[in-house]
C-alpha positions in Angstrom: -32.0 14.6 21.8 -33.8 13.9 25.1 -36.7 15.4 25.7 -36.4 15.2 29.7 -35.5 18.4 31.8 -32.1 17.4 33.0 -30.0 17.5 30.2 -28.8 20.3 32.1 -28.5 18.8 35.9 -29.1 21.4 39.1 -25.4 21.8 39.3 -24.1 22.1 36.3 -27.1 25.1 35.5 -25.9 26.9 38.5 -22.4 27.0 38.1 -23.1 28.1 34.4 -25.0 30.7 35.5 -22.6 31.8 38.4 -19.9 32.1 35.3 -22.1 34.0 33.2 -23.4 36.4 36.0 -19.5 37.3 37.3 -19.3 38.1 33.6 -21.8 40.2 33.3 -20.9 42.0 36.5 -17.0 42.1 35.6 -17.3 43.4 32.4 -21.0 45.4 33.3 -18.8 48.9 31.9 -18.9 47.2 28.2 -22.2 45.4 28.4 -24.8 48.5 29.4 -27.1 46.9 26.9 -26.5 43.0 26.9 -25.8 43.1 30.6 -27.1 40.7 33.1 -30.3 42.6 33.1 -30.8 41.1 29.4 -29.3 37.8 30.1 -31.7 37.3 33.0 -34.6 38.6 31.5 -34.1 36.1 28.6 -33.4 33.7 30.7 -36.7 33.2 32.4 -39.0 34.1 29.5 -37.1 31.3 27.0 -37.9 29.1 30.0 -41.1 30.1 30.2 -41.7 29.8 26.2 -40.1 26.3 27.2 -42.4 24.8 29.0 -45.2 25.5 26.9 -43.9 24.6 23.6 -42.6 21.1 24.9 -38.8 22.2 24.6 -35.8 20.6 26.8 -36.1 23.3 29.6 -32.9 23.3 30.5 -31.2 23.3 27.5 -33.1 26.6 26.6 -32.0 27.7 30.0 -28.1 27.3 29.7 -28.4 28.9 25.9 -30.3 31.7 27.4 -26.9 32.0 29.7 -24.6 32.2 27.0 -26.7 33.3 24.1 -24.7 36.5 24.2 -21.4 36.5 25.1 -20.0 37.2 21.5 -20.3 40.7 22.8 -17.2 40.0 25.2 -15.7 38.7 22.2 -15.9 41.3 20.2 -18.1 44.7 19.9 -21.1 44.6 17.5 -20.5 40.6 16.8 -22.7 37.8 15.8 -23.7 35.1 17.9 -21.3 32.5 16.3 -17.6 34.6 17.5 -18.9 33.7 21.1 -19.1 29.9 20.5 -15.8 29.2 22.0 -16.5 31.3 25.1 -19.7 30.0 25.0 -18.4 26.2 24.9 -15.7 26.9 27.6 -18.2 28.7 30.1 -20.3 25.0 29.8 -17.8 22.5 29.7 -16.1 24.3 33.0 -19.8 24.2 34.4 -19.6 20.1 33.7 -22.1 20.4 30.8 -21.9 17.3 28.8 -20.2 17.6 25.5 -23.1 16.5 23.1 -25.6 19.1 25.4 -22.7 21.6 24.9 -22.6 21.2 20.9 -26.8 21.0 21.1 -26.8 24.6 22.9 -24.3 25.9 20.6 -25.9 25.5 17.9 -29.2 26.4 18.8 -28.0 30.0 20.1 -27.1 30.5 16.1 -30.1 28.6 15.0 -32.4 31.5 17.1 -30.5 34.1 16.2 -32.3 37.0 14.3 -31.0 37.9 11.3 -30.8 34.2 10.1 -33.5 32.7 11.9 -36.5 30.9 9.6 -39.9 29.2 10.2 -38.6 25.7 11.2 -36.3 25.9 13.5 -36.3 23.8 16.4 -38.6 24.0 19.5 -35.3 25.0 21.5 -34.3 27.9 19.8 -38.1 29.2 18.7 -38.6 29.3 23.1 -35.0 31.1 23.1 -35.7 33.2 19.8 -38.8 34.1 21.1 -37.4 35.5 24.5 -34.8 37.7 23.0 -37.3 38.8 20.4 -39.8 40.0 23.2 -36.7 41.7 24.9 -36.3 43.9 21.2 -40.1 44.5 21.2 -40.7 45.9 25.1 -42.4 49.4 24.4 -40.0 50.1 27.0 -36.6 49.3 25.3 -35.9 52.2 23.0 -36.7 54.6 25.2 -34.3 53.4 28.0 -31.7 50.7 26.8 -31.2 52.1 22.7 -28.4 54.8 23.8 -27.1 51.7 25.5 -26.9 49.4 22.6 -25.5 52.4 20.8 -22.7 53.0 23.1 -21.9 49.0 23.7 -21.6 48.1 20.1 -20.1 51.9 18.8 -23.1 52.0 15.9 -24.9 55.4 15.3 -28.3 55.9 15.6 -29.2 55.5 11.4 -27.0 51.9 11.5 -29.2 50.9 14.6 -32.2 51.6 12.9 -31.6 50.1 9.5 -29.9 46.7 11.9 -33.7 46.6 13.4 -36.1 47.4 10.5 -33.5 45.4 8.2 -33.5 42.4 10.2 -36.8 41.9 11.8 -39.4 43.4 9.2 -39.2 40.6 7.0 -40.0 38.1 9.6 -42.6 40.5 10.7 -44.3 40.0 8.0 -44.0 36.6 7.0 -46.0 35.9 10.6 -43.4 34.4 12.2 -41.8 37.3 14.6 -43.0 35.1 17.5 -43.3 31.0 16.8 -45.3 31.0 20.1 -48.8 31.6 19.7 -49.3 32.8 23.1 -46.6 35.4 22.9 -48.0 36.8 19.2 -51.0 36.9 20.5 -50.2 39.3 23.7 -47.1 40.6 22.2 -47.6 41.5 18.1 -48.7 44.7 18.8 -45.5 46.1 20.9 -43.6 44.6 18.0 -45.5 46.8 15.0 -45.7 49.4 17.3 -41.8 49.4 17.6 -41.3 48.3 13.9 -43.2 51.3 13.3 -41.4 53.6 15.5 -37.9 52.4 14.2 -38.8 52.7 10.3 -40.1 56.4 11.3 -36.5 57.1 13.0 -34.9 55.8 9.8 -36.7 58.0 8.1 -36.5 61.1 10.0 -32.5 60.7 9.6 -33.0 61.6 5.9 -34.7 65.5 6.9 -31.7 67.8 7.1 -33.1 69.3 9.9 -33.1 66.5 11.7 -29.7 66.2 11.2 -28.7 69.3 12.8 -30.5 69.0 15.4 -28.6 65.7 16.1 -25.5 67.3 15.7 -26.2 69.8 17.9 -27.2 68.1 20.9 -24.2 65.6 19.8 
């Protein structure tokens, strides 16, 4: 694939995002958690992660868009029930066709729970983006009740979803492929790791339990 910024051109990136914003804002009642405030954030940190790993910029960019709109689709999905929403919202943008199947595939290439150490520059700028969104010291204090009430999960399945998915990339050094963010971001990521595996835990005390139960 090219390595140039405009495999996405001006046009095309804004109309794609006008799509995916009137989405976001349409539908804001189902998407408290994967809402425009998560599209744009990841958005303009994959582009960031872009330009400094040497990744097509704009390609990162338009999968940022659409990297989540399996969960218009269907509740609780993986990436891969959005692709043909996600291929419809980019062709009706103009988006090539081969730059259409390229950002496809690299929103289930960066996904979490499949993800690996090799994937391509692309989707480690894109991976690394929505990763950092998971790890904010800041998101399960004030967006988890939203993920819990967008995808219908309880608070135990959330819990085992994180430490399930992301402890083992954790661990094997690769939770961030960019140095830069590992090295000012690693520690919000134990930190919430940490707090996660402690929630799963305290799920197992009766007490706990009934205190859950009563404040429903």
């Amino acid at each position: 694939m090219s390595t140039s910024d405009d495999a996405v051109p001006a046009k095309a990136m804004a109309e794609v995002e006008g799509r995916v914003r009137t989405l976001c804002l349409r539908h804001a009642e189902r998407l408290p958690f994967h809402g425009w405030h998560h599209v744009s954030f990841v958005r303009d940190k994959a582009a960031e992660f872009a330009r400094c790993n040497g990744a097509e910029v704009s390609v990162v960019r338009a999968a940022a868009l659409v990297h989540d709109v399996n969960y218009l689709v269907r509740r609780n999905s993986a990436a891969a029930e959005g692709s043909g929403l996600r291929r419809a919202i980019l062709a009706g943008a103009g988006v090539t066709p081969s730059v259409i199947d390229w950002v496809d595939a690299l929103v289930d290439e960066a996904e979490m729970r499949t993800r690996h150490r090799d994937i391509s520059l692309e989707a480690q700028a894109l991976s690394d983006a929505d990763t950092l969104f998971k790890a904010l010291p800041v998101t399960p204090v004030v967006l988890a009740h939203r993920y819990l009430a967008e995808n219908g999960v309880s608070l135990r399945e959330l819990a085992d979803k994180i430490v399930g998915e992301q402890r083992g990339v954790h661990d094997s050094g690769f939770y961030f492929y960019s140095p830069a963010a590992a090295a000012s971001y690693s520690r919000w990521a134990t930190a919430n790791l940490e707090l996660w595996q402690c929630i799963r835990e305290s799920l197992d005390d009766p007490t706990v339990e009934r205190l859950l139960t009563a404040v429903g």
